[in-house]
N, C-alpha and C positions, 0 to 999 in steps of 0.2 A: 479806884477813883471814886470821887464823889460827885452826884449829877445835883448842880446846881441847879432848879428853875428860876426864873424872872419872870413877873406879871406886872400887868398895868406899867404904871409912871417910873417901876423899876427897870422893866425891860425897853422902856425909852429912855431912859437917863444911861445904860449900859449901851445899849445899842445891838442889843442881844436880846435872847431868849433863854438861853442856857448856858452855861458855862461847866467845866470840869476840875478838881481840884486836890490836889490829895488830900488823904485825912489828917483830922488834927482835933484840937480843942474848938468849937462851935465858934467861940471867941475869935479865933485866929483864922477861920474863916472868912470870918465876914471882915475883920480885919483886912486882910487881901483882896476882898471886894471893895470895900471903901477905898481903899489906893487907888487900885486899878480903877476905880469907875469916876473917882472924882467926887466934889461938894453936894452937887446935887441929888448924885445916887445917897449918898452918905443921909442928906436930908431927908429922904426918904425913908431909910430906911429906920431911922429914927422914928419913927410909926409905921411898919409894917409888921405883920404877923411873922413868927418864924419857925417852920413845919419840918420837921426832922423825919423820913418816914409816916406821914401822917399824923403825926404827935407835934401838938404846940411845943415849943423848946423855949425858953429864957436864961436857962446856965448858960456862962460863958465857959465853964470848965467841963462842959459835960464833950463826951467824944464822940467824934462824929467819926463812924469806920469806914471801909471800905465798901463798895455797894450800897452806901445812902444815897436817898434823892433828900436833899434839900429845899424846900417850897418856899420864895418870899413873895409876901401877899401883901402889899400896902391895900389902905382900904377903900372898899368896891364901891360906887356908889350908879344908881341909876333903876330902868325898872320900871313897870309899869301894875 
């Protein structure tokens, strides 16, 4: 399986923290997310970071295995 995380406006727009998913093309991932979560996860994530293992990702064709963690990071803002 692959461990999906959700942060910030993601993980409110999901209603979640994490999710599980089998592997596939990074594409068809988030693909799956988008359905399942609906417009506004979807708008989100349209500007979120996407962390493969610690590594920024932007392929949609690249392969996401078994035992990835997945990170989506829309962006942070706040601080002092």
């Amino acid at each position: 399986m692959v461990r999906v995380r959700l942060f910030a406006a993601l993980r409110d727009a999901a209603g979640t923290s994490e999710v599980h998913l089998d592997p596939g093309p990074l594409g068809d991932l988030l693909d799956l997310l988008k359905n399942r979560f609906g417009a506004r996860f979807t708008e989100v994530l349209g500007y979120a970071s996407v962390m493969v293992d610690g590594e920024r990702r932007t392929d949609p064709a690249r392969q996401v295995d078994d035992g990835a963690e997945v990170a989506l990071l829309p962006p942070f803002s706040g601080g002092a």
